[in-house]
Each structure stands twice: as structure tokens, then as C-alpha cells.
C-alpha positions as CSV (number, residue, x, y, z in Angstrom):
1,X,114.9,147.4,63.4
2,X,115.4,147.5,67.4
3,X,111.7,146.8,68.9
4,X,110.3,149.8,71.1
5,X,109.0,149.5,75.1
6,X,106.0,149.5,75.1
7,X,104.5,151.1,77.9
8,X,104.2,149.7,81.2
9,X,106.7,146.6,80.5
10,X,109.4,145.8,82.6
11,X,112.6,146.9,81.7
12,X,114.8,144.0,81.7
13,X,118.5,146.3,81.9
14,X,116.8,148.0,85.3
15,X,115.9,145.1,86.6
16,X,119.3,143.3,86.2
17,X,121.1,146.5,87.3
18,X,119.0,146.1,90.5
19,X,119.7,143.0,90.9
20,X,123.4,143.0,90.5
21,X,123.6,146.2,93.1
22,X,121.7,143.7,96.0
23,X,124.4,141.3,94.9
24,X,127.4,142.7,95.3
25,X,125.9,144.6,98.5
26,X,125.8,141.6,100.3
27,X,128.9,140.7,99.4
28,X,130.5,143.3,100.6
29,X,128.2,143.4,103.8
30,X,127.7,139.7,104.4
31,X,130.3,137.6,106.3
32,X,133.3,136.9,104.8
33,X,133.4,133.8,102.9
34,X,137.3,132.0,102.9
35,X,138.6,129.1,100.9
36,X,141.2,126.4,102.2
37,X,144.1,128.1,104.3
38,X,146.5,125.4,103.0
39,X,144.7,123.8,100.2
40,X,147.5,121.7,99.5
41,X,147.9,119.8,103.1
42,X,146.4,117.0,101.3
43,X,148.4,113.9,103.7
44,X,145.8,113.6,106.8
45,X,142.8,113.1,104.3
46,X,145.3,110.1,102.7
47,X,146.6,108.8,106.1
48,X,142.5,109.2,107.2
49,X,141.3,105.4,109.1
50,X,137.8,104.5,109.7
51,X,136.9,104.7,113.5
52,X,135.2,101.7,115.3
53,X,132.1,102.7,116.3
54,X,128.3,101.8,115.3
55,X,124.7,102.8,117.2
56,X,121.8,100.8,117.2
57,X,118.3,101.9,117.9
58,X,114.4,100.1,118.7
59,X,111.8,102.0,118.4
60,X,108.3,101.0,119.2
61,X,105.5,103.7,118.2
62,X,101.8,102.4,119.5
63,X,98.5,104.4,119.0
64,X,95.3,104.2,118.5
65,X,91.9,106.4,117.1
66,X,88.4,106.1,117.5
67,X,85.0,107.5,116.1
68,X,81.4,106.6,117.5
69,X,78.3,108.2,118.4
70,X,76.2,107.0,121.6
71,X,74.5,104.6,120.2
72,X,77.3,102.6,118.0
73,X,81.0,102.3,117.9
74,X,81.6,103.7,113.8
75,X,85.5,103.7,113.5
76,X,88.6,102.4,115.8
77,X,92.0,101.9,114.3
78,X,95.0,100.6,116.3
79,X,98.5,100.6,115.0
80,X,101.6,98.9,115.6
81,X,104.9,100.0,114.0
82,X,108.6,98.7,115.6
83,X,111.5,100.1,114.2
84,X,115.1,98.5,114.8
85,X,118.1,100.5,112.6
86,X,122.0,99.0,113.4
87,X,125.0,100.3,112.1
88,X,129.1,99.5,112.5
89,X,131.6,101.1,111.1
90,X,135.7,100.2,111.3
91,X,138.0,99.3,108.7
92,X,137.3,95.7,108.1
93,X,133.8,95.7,108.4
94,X,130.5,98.0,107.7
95,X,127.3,96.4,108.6
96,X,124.5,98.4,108.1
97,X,120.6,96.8,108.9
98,X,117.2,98.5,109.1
99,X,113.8,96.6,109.8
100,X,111.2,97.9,110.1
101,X,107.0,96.8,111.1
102,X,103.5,98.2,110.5
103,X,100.6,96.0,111.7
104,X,97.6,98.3,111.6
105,X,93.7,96.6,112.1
106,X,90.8,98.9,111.7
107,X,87.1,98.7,112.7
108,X,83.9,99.5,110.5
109,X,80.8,99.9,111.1
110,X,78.5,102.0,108.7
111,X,75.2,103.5,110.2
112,X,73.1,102.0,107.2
113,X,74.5,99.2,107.6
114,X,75.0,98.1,111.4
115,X,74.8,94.1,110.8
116,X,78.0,93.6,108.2
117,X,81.1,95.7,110.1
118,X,84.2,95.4,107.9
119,X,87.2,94.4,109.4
120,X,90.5,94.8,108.4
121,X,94.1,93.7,109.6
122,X,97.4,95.2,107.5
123,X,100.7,93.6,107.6
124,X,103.7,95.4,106.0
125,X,108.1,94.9,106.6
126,X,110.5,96.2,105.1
127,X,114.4,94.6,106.0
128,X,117.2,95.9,104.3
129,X,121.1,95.2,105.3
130,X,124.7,95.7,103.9
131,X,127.9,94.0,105.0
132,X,130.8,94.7,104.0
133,X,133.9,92.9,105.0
134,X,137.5,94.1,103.9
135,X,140.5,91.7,104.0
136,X,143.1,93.8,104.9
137,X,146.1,91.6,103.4
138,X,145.4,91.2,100.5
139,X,143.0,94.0,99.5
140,X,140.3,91.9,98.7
141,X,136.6,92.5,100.3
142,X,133.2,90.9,99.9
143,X,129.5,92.7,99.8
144,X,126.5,91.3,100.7
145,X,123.4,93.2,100.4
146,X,119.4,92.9,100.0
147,X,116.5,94.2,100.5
148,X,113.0,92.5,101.1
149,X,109.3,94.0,101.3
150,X,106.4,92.0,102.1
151,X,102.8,93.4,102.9
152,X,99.1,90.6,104.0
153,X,96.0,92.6,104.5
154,X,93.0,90.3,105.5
155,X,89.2,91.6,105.2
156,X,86.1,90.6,106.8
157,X,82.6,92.1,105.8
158,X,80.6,88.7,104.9
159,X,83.4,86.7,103.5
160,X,87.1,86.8,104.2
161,X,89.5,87.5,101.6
162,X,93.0,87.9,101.9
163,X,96.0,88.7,99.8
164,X,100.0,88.8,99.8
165,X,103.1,90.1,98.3
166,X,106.8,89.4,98.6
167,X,109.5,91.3,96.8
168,X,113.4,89.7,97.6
169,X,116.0,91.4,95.9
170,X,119.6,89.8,97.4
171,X,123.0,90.7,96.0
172,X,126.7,89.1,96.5
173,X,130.0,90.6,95.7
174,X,133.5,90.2,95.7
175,X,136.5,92.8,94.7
176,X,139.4,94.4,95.1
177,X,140.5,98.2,96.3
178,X,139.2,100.8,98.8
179,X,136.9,103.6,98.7
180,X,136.9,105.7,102.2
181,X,134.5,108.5,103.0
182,X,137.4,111.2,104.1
183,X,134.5,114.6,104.9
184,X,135.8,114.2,108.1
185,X,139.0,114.5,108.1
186,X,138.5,117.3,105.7
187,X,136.2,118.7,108.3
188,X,138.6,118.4,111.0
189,X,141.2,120.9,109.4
190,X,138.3,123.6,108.4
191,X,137.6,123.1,112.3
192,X,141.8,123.7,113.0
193,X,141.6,126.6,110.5
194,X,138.7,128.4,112.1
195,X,140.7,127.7,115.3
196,X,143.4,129.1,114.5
197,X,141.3,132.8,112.9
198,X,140.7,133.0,116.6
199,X,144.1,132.4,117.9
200,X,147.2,131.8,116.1
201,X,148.3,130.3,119.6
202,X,145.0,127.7,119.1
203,X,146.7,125.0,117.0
204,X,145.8,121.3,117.1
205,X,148.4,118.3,116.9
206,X,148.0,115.7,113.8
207,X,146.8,113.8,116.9
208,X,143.9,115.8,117.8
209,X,143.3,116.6,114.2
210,X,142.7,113.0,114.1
211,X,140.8,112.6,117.0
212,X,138.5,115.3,115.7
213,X,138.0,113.4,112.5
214,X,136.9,110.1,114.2
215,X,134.3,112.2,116.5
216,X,133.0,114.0,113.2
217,X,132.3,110.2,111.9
218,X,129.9,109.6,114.1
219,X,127.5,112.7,114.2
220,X,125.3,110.2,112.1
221,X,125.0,108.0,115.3
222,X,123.9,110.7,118.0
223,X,120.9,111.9,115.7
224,X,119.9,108.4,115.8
225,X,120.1,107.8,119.8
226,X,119.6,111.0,120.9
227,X,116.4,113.6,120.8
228,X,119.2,116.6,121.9
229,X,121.9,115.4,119.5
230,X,123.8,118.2,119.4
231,X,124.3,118.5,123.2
232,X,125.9,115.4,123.6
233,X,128.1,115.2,120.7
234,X,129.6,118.6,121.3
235,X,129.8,117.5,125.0
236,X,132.0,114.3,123.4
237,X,133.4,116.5,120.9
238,X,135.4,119.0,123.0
239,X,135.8,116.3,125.2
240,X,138.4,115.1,123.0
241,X,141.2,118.1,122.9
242,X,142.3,118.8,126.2
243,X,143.9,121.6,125.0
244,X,140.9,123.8,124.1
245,X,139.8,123.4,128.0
246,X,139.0,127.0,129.4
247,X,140.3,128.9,126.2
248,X,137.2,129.5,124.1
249,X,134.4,131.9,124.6
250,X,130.7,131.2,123.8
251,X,131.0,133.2,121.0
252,X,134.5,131.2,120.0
253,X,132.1,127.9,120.2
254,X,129.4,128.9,117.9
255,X,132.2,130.2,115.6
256,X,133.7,127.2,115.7
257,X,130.1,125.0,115.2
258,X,129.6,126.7,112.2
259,X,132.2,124.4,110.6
260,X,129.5,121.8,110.2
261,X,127.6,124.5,107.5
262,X,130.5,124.7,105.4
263,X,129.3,123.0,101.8
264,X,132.1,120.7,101.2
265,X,130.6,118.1,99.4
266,X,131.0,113.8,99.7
267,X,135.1,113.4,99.5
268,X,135.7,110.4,99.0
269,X,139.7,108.7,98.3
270,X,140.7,105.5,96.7
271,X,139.9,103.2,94.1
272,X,137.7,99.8,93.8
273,X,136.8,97.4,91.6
274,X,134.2,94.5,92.4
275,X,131.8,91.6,90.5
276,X,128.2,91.7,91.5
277,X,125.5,89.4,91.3
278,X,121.6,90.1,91.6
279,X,118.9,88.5,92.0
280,X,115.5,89.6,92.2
281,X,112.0,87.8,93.1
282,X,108.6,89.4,92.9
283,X,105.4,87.2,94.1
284,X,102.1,88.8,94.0
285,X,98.7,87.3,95.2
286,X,96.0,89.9,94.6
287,X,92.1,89.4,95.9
288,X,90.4,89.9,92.4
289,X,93.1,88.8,89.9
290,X,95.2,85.5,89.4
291,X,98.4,85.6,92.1
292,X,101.8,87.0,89.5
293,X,105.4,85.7,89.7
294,X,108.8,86.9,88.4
295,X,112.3,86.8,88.7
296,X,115.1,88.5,86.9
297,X,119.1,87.8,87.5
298,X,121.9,90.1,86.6
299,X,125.6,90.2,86.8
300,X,127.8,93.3,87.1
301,X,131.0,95.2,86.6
302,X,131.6,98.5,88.7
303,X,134.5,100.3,89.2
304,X,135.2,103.2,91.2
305,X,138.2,106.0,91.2
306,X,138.3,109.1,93.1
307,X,141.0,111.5,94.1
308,X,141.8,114.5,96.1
309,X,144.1,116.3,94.4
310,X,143.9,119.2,97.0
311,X,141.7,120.2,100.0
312,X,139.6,122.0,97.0
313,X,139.4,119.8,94.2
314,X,138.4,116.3,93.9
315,X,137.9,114.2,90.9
316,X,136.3,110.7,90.3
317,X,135.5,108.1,87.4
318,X,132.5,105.5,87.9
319,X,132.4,102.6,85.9
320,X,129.8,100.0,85.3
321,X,129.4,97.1,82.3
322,X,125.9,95.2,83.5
323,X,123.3,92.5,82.4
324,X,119.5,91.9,83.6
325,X,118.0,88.8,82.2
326,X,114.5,87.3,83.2
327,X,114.9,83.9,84.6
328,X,111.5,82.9,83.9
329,X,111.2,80.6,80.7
330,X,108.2,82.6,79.1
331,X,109.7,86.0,79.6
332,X,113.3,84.7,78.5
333,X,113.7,87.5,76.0
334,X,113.3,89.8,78.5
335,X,117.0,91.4,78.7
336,X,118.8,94.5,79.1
337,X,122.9,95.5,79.1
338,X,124.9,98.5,78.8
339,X,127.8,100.6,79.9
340,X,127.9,103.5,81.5
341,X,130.7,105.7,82.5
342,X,130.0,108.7,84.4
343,X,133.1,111.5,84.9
344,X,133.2,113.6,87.9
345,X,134.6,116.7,89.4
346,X,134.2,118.7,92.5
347,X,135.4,122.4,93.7
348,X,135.1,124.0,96.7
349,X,136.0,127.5,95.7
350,X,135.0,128.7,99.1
351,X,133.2,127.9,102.7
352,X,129.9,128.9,101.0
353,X,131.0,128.5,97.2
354,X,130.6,125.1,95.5
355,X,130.7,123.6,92.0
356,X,130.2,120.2,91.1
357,X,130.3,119.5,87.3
358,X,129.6,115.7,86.0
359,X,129.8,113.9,82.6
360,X,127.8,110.3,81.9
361,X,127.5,108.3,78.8
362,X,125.3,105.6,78.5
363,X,125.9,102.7,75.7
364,X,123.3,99.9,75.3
365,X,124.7,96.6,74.5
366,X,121.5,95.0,73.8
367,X,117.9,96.8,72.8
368,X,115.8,96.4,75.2
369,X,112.2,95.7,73.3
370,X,109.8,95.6,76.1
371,X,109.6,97.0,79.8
372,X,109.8,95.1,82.4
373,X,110.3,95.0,86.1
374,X,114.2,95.0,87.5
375,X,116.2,94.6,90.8
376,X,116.4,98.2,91.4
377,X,119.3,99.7,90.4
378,X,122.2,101.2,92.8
379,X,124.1,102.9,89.3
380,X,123.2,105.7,86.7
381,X,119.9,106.7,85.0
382,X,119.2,104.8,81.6
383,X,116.8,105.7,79.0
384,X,117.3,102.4,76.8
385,X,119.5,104.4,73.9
386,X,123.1,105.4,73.8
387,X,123.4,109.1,75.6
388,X,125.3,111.5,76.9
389,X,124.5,113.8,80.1
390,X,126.4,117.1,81.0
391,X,125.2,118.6,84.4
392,X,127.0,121.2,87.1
393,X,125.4,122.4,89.7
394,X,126.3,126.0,91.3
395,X,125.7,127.0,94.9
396,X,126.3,130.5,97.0
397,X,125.8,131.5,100.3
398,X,126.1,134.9,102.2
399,X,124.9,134.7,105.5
400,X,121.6,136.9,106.2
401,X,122.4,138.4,102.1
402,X,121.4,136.0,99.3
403,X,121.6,132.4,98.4
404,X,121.9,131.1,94.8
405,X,121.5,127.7,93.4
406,X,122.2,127.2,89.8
407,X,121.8,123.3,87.9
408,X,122.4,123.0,84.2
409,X,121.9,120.3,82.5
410,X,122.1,119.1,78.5
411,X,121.4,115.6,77.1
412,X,122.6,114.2,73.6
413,X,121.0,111.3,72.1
414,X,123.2,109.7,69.5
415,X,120.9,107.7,67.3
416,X,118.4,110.6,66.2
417,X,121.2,113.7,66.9
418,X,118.8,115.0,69.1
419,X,119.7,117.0,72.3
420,X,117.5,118.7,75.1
421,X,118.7,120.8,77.8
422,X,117.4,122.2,81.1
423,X,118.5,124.7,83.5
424,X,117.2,126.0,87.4
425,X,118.2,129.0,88.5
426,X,116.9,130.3,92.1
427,X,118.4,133.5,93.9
428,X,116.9,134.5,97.3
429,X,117.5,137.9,98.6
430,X,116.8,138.8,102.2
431,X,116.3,142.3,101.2
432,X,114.6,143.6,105.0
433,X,115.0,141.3,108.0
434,X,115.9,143.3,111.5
435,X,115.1,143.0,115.3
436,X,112.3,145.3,116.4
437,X,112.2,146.2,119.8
């Protein structure tokens, strides 16, 4: 028996007719949206070399607040906080290292209390680092990476009473393979192709295509040195091809600019394969409870894949057998191992039209009984049963029309036959926005 309206309800079928005439409106009004112009000139993504470049950056932020009436100082905080972030980049090496500071000391001084101000002095780092150094013959490379947090905060009212913690979590690795980042060189031909919509007479040599790729590498490094960014890296940027001197108009530059909005994804190309070793150390020396201590070690297996098998497509395979142990002889039961494999594929149907679709399976090795605290982990989610995770993601762009972001996602867990699934869905329409003069 069909259920009848009732009055006042929405209708569902008028509001999805609405909905689908906005749609294809702004398609048909909105800017044309284009796919690859040659999807299959795959070779200058292979051919695709690191730059040598790098940027490094200190920065020193200093203030300081006050409260007080006139007859007693009741508040004054000063703060401290350097920051110092270094990166290189060329095909034997990537050294990446961030360190930061944050000495803060505060002032109190309560009204009902005037005699017994509290003072209080903060200490906190944070240093993290990578290096990565590639043997070129053979293709062997070692990783060495860590991070380290540590934090002292000292109080005085009457007494003084301090306390400390230390986190050190250090990692070494050794392989074999190579894994590039090639969105710039992909980047580079969208730029030629936009080029040559303009001007068929506009056409860049491999050379400058490759030139173009190595200046896209370092965008990174002018938002970290400069406070106008974009000035100086399109002022490096078309400093590079000679050729476009005197040929563009402004409108042909903020055509061209627009290349950098394009949704195309991380592309990476190449294989890898390395054996990693953690270690992790966590020391904690609280005011009102006894001073904590643990360390866990782990060993690792990770392999990577991923291909371009056009400008379009890319797919990948990551790979990774591991083992966390506690090193500490009354938590020696403390242990955890598994393998997860995670499947990956990416399409760019379009400059403003991109799916990325993923499969992961997760198999534990051993059952890990109790919780406990672990290096943290640089792979896959884990849940502590064997799993299985489908998710794609869906995004859609029309300029100054709608925008449309879609995620499914369903998991299966073997051991009950249970699954649970989840999906987002968001659609903005820019139904009225005009100049009024």
C-alpha cells in the first residue's frame, strides 16, 4: 500500500528535480572543466629528477601581558618561543629538521592573598628530523628519523615543586628502491597545456618543461621564507622561460596561475622496500604521583609500489609486516604484530574532477590483550582484529557554481562477520552571488 503525503512534508522528487536543474545549470554555465590533452605523454613524469634546493627559517616570537590595579601588580606573563625549520632536497639526500621552543614564566598575585604570589616558569621542545641518504649505485638508501618532546614547569607559592617529562622516539632504516614525488612534473605539462589553449604558437621545450618542474618543487620553500610568497616565486617562476618574455597578458598570467588549483592529487613513481627499527622511551616525573618509565622496541617491514600508468591514472600497493614489544621486564607481555596491505588507485577524470578509491586489510599476528603506549605509528589504522576497509572519496568543482565532496566508506570485521559503513556527502550551491554597483 503506497504511503500518502501528508500535508506540509517535503516532497522529496521536487526537491531532487531542483536540485539536479542547479546542477546541470552550472555546468553548463560554469567554466569549462578539461581533462589531460595527451594523457598518455607519460615519459617526463618517469625521466622526472629531484632539484637541489632546501630553505631554512628562525624565527623568534617575544611578548608579553600584564594585569594590575594601582595598588598591586595581579598578573604578568612573558613568553619566549624560537622556531628553527630546515629542509634539503636533491637526489641523494632529503634532510628535513624542525625545532621548536616555548619558555613561558607567569606572575600571581591574588588580592586575598597578597603575601604568597605564585610563580610559575614553563619549559617545552619539540625536535623532530629525517635524513634520508640514497646511494645511487647500487640502489640502496638509509633513513634515520626521530622525534623527541620534553616539557619542566617549576612552581613557587610557599614551596617549590617541579616536574619533567621526556618522550624519545628514534628510528633507523636501511632499503632498497626509489619513491619520487613527480606533482610537479605533472604540474608542469597542465602549465604547457593551458599554454598552449592560449596560443598554439606558446609551446615549451622538454627543457623548459623541466625547468618548470624543478621551480614547482620548491613552492613549499617560499611560503616558508617569505610573507608575499607568491610574488617572488612567480617573479623566479617566469624567470625561468625566456621564451614567455613579452608574450602574455595579465589576463594570460592569472590563466595560467590557476594551474596550481587543479586537484591532481600526490603522484608519486617507483618502488621501495626498507627494514626499520624503533625505539621508543617515555619518562614521566609528575608533582603528586611517583615519576613513570617505559620503553617499547619494534621492527618493521614496509614496502611501497606506485605507478603512473597515464597522466590520469595512478595506482599504488603499501605493504607493511610489523612488531611492537615492551622492553621493560614487568610489561614483557606487552606485544602487538600484524600485516597490513593497503591497495590504491587514483583518477583524475578532469582539472576539477577527482576520484581516489583505496582498499586496506589488516591481519593481526598476535592478540594484543592489553593497551599500551607505542612509538607512534607512520602506517595504517589498526583496531587490534583482522579487517577490511573500502573508502573513495569524490570531489567536483565548477568555478562560482557548486562544489561537491563525496567519501564512502565500509568496514568488514572477519571474526564476528560484522560490517559498518559510513558515508559524507556535501554539495554547495552558490545560487545568488553578483557585483552591485
Amino acid at each position: 500500500m503506497q504511503r500518502k503525503r501528508v500535508k506540509g512534508e517535503p516532497d522529496m522528487k521536487r526537491i531532487f528535480v531542483v536540485v539536479l536543474i542547479v546542477l546541470f545549470q552550472g555546468m553548463a554555465e560554469g567554466q569549462h572543466s578539461t581533462g589531460f590533452e595527451h594523457p598518455g605523454n607519460i615519459q617526463p613524469v618517469l625521466q622526472y629528477r629531484l632539484p637541489t634546493w632546501g630553505y631554512s627559517s628562525l624565527v623568534t616570537d617575544i611578548s608579553s601581558s600584564g594585569v594590575g590595579t594601582h595598588e598591586h601588580v595581579s598578573h604578568i606573563q612573558a613568553l619566549l618561543n624560537p622556531v628553527y625549520d630546515r629542509y634539503f632536497e636533491s637526489e641523494k639526500d632529503i634532510v628535513s629538521i624542525y625545532l621548536t621552543t616555548d619558555f613561558r614564566t607567569e606572575y600571581d598575585r591574588s588580592s586575598v592573598v597578597p603575601d604568597t604570589p605564585e610563580r610559575e616558569m614553563n619549559v617545552n621542545y619539540t625536535l623532530s628530523g629525517s635524513w634520508n641518504h640514497y646511494l645511487l649505485i647500487p640502489r640502496f638508501f638509509l633513513e634515520v628519523s626521530g622525534n623527541f618532546y620534553g616539557g619542566y614547569t617549576r612552581t613557587k607559592i610557599e614551596d617549590i615543586t617541579q616536574s619533567r617529562s621526556n618522550v624519545a622516539s628514534p628510528s633507523l632504516g636501511i632499503g632498497v628502491g626509489r619513491i619520487r614525488n613527480v606533482t610537479p612534473a605533472i604540474r608542469a605539462l597542465r602549465f604547457n597545456e593551458r599554454l598552449r589553449s592560449l596560443s598554439r604558437e606558446l609551446n615549451l621545450s622538454a627543457t623548459e618543461i623541466r625547468e618548470v618542474a624543478h621551480i614547482i618543487a620548491t613552492f613549499r620553500g617560499y611560503n616558508s621564507v617569505f610573507d608575499r610568497p607568491d610574488k617572488y616565486f612567480w617573479q623566479d617562476f617566469y624567470s625561468q622561460i625566456s621564451s614567455l618574455e613579452g608574450a602574455l597578458s595579465a589576463f594570460d598570467y592569472f590563466y595560467l596561475n590557476d594551474t596550481f588549483l587543479e586537484n591532481l592529487g600526490q603522484r608519486l613513481e617507483g618502488w621501495d622496500a626498507r627494514l626499520k627499527l624503533d625505539y621508543s622511551n617515555r619518562y614521566i616525573n609528575p608533582v603528586a604521583s611517583p615519576k613513570t618509565s617505559d620503553s617499547f622496541g619494534g621492527v618493521a617491514l614496509v614496502g611501497r609500489w606506485y605507478k603512473n600508468l597515464s597522466l590520469a591514472h595512478q595506482v599504488g600497493v603499501d605493504a607493511v609486516a610489523r612488531y611492537t614489544g615492551s622492553l621493560d621486564e614487568i610489561a614483557s607481555e606487552y606485544q602487538d604484530s600484524d600485516v597490513q596491505i593497503r591497495l590504491s588507485h587514483l583518477w583524475v577524470i578532469s582539472d576539477r574532477l577527482l576520484l581516489n578509491s583505496t582498499l586496506l586489510g589488516v591481519v593481526p599476528l598476535v592478540e594484543a590483550e592489553m593497551s599500551y603506549y607505542r612509538p607512534s605509528q607512520q602506517y595504517f589504522d589498526h583496531y587490534g582484529v583482522e579487517h577490511y576497509t573500502v573508502q573513495s572519496t569524490f570531489s567536483y568543482f565548477i568555478e562560482n557554481n557548486v562544489e561537491i565532496n563525496t567519501s564512502v566508506n565500509a568496514i568488514y570485521f572477519r571474526e564476528d562477520k560484522r560490517a559498518t559503513w559510513s558515508y559524507n556527502l556535501g554539495i554547495g550551491f552558490y545560487l545568488v552571488r553578483s557585483l552591485v554597483y
